[in-house]
N, C-alpha and C positions, 0 to 999 in steps of 0.2 A: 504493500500500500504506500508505503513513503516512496518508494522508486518512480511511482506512479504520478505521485503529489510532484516529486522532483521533475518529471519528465513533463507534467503539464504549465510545471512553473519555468521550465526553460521554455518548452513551446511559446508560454504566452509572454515572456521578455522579448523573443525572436519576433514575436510579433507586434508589440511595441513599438519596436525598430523600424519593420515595414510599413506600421500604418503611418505613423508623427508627420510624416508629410503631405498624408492623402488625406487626413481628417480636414472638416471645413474647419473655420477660422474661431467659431464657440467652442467645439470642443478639443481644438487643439490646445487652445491657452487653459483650457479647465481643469482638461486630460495633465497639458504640463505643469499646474499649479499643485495637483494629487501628487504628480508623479516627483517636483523639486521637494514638498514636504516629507515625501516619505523617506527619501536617499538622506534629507538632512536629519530627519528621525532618526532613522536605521546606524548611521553614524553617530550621533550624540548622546542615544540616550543608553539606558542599562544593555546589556547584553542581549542576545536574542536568542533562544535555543535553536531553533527552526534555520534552517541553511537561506543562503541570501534568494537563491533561485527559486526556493518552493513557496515564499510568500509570495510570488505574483499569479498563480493559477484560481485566487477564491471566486473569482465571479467566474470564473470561466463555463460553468453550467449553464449559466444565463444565458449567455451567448450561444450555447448550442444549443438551445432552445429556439430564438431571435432565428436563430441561421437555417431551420428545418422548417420555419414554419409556411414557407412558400409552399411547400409540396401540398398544402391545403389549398391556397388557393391556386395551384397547377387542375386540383380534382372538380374545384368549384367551376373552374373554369371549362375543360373537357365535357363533365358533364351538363351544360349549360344551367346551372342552378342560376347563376347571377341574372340571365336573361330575364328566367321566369320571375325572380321574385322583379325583376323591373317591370312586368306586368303591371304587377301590384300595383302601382305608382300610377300606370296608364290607364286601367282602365274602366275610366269612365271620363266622357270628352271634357264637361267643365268643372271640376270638382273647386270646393271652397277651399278658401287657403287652409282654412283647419282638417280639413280630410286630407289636403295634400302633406301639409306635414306630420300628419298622425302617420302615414302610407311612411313618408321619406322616414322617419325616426322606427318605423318598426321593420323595413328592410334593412336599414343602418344594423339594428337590435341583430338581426336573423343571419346578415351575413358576416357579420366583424367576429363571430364564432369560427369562422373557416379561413376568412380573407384577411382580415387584422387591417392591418393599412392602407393593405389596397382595395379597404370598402370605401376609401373617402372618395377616389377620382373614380369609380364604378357608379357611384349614387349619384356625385356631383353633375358626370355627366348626362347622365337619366333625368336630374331635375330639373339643373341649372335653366333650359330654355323655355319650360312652362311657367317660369315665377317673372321673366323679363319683365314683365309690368311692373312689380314692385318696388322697383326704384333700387339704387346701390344699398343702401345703408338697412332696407327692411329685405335685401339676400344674404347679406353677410350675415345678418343679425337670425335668418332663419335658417340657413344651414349650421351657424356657429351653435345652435341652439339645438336643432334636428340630429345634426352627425354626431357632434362632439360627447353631449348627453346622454343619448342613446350606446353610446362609444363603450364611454364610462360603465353604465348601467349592466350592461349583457359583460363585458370586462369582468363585471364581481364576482360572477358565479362562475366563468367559465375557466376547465381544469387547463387549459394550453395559456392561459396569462401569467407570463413568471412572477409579478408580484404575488398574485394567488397561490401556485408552488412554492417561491422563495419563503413566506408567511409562514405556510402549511408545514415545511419543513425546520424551521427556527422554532415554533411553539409546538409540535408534535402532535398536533390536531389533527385528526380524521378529518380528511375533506368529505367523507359523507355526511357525517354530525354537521359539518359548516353549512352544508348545500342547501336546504331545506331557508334555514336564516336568511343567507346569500341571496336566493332567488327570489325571496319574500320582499326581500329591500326594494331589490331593485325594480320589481314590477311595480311596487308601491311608487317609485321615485318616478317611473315610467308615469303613471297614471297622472300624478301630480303637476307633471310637466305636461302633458296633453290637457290638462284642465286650468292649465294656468293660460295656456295658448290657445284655448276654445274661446278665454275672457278676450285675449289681445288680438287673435286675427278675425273676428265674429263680424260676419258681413264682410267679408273681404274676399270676394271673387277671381279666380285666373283667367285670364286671359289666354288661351290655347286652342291652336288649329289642330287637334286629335278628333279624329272622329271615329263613330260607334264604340262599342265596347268590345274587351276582349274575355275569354274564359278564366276564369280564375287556373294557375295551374296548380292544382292540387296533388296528381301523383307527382310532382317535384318537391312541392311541401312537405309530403308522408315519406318522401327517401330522407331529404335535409333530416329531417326528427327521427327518424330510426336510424340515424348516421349519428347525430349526438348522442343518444344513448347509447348506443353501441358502445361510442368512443367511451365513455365516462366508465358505463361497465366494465370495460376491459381494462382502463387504468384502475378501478381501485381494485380490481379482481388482481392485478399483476401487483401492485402495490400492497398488497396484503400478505404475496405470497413471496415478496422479494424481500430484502433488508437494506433494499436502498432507500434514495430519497424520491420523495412523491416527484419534486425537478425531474430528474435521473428517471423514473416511472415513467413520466409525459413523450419524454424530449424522444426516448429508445423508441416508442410506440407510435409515434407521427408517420414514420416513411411507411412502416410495414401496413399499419392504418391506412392507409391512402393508399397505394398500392394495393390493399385489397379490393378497395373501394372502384378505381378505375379496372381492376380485371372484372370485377362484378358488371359495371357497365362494357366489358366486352372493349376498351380502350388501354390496352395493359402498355401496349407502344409506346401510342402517344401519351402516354404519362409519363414514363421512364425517360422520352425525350423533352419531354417540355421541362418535367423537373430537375434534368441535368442544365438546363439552358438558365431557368430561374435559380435556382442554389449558386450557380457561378457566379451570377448575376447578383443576387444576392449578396454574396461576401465582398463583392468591390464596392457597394452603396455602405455597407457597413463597416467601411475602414472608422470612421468618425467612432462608431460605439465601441469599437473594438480597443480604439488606444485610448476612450474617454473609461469606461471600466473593469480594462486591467491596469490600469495606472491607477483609479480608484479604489479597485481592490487589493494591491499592493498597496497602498496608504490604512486599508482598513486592517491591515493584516498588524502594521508595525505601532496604528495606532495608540493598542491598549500597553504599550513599552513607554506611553511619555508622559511625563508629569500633568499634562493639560490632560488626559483619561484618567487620571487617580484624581484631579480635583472634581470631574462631571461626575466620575461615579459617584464621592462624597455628595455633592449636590442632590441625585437623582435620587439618593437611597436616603438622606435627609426626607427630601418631598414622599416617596412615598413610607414612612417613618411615622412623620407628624402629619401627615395632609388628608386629606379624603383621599379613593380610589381615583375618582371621577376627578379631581385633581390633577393627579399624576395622568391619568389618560390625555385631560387636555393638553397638558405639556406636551406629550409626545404627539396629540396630533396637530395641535399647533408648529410643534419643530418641522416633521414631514411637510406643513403645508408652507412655510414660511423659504424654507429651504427650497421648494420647490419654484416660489417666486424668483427667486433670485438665479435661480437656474440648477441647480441640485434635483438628478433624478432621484426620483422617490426611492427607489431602489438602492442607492450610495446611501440615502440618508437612513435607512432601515437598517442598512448593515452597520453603520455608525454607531445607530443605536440598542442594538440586539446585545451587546455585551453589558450595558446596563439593566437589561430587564429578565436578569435571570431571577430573579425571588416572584418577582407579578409570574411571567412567564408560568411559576411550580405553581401559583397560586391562584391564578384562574386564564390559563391556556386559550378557553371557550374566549374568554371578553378580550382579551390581548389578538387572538387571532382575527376577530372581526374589526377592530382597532385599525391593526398594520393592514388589511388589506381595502379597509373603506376610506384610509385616511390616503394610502399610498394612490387609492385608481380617482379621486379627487381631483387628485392634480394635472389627472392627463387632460383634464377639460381648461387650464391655468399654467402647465408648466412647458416654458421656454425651450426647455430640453424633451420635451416631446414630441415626436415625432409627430403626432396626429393634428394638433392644429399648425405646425408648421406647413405642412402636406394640406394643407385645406387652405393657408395663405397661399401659397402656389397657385392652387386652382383658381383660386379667387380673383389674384392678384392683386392682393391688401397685405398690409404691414401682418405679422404674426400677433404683435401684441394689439393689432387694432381685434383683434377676435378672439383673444385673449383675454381680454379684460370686459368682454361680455356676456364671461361663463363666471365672475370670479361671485360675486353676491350669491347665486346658485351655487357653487363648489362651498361655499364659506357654510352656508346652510346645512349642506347635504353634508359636512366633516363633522357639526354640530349633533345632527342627527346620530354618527355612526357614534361620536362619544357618549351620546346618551345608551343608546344601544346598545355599545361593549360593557359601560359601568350595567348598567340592570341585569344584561346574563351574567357576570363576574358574582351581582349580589342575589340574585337566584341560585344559580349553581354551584354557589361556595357553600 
């Protein structure tokens, strides 16, 4: 096992190397800000047992997670599932803007289980030309609202999102026990939002040359949904049976998953060939993540060796000491969300924090695990370092933080919500 830990921790220094000059320009300086702290740690502070090579491999799961998960949308794509659910969206020739975006946020919801990223310019392009009447400011303002939220929302539950895994694996929670919770939130968050936007687009018509209606496609629906259960059974069925990590669980299970998936539909070819072309593809777009956290995770590694982690822990273990539970939670989801403004993905700032929450962690797992992973998917509707509204400023052609900062009252809400949530099961199930 150390041979192992050692051979991934050179891999991921070797690749350090290669990416620092292909990452964009944010996460080069952020990636080099993790990576000059840690060398000046690792240097200065007490000793380190751990060889200098095997501390930069700890995200490196994540990553292999991020880099397989094309093969999902290779199968989405093959088997036209994305077309159909664009149906959805069309058809009916005039629909009110409140149908159209209830339609866009619950294709968004349906495919971002399969497609992750690449649901924003698949829906964008399906919607963007039926809303043209709306004017600039009320399309930004409905896709930022439609995509991003929905993003978030189907994100919570779903077992292929590594903060769910990462989470799942830090507090040793059963992602079955989570699931039931998880799903509950978010349809409820669903709904809330669909009723907040029946008040604000009511009486608000589109404008659109579609004409007659089309069939709903149903047997594409009834595969999509026997395709997520399937997946889900099979991870926790391997997961149960294995003694790795739920991560480690997901990530093995993707290709073989999806490969079954396109022999089923009789396309076993053109799978194998599209998802060699996307996977390659893949890992050149992801030079930026790739030097932003293993340079991060090399910092996280050396962290808990310097004075500035012996005064946070005294801190943290003060707060929850003499404070409320519900306290200390907000602490922590205030840190995640705050860091996330400033550009800190959720995910750096968990591992940050995971080595302070070893006593909550033993002492109510249930409410810590709903915490880390409601506070962390938050921010992908807010955070700079997100991929997802950056990718939506693209299509748009709007600044990132112009769409940014029109999910943040919502996000701020909905982090308030999971604190209350984590504290009540922590004081039920304790």
């Amino acid at each position: 096992m150390e041979i192992m830990e050692y051979i991934i921790g050179i891999s991921s220094a070797f690749i350090i190397l290669l990416t620092v000059k292909k990452a964009g320009p944010l996460y080069t300086w952020v990636g080099l800000s993790f990576l000059a702290l840690a060398i000046i740690s690792y240097v200065t502070v007490r000793p380190i047992e751990a060889h200098f090579f095997s501390l930069f491999g700890s995200l490196a799961g994540l990553l292999s997670l991020l880099f397989v998960l094309p093969c999902m949308s290779v199968v989405i794509s093959i088997g036209r599932y994305d077309q159909a659910l664009g149906k959805i969206i069309s058809n009916r020739p005039k629909p009110t803007a409140t149908e159209l975006y209830r339609k866009t946020s619950l294709v968004t919801y349906m495919l971002t289980l399969f497609l992750n990223v690449a649901t924003i310019p698949v829906v964008v392009s399906a919607v963007n030309n039926k809303i043209q009447s709306l004017g600039k400011e009320k399309i930004q303002q409905f896709f930022s609202h439609s995509l991003l939220r929905a993003y978030a929302f189907v994100l919570l539950w779903s077992p292929t999102e590594i903060l769910v895994a990462a989470s799942i694996d830090i507090t040793g929670q059963s992602y079955l026990t989570l699931l039931p919770t998880l799903l509950v939130i978010s349809l409820l968050f669903m709904s809330v939002d669909w009723y907040l936007h029946s008040k604000q687009l009511k009486g608000i018509n589109i404008e659109t040359n579609i004409e007659g209606t089309q069939k709903p496609p149903t047997k594409k629906l009834l595969q999509l949904g026997i395709a997520i259960t399937v997946f889900i059974l099979l991870v926790l069925l391997f997961n149960s049976l294995s003694t790795q990590t739920f991560l480690f669980t997901v990530t093995v299970l993707i290709i073989p998953f999806t490969l079954g998936w396109a022999l089923s539909l009789k396309k076993g070819k053109r799978f194998r060939k599209l998802a060699n072309v996307r996977l390659r593809a893949n890992a050149r777009q992801m030079h930026g993540l790739f030097f932003l956290f293993l340079s991060a995770g090399f910092f996280v590694e050396v962290f808990p060796s310097t004075g500035v982690f012996d005064q946070m822990q005294v801190m943290f273990q003060h707060v929850y000491d003499h404070y409320t539970v519900l306290f200390f939670y907000a602490i922590i989801g205030f840190f995640i969300f705050g860091l996330a403004l400033v550009g800190f993905h959720p995910l750096i700032s968990i591992s940050l924090l995971t080595p302070f929450l070893g006593d909550v962690i033993e002492a109510y797992p249930y409410g810590v695990s709903l915490l880390l992973i409601g506070a962390g998917l938050c921010t992908i509707m807010i955070g700079p370092l997100n991929v997802t509204p950056t990718i939506l400023a693209m299509q748009l052609q709007a600044n990132p933080y112009t769409i940014i900062k029109r999910n943040i009252v919502f996000a701020l809400c909905f982090l308030l919500f999971i604190i209350i949530m984590a504290y009540g099961f922590s004081m039920l199930l304790s």
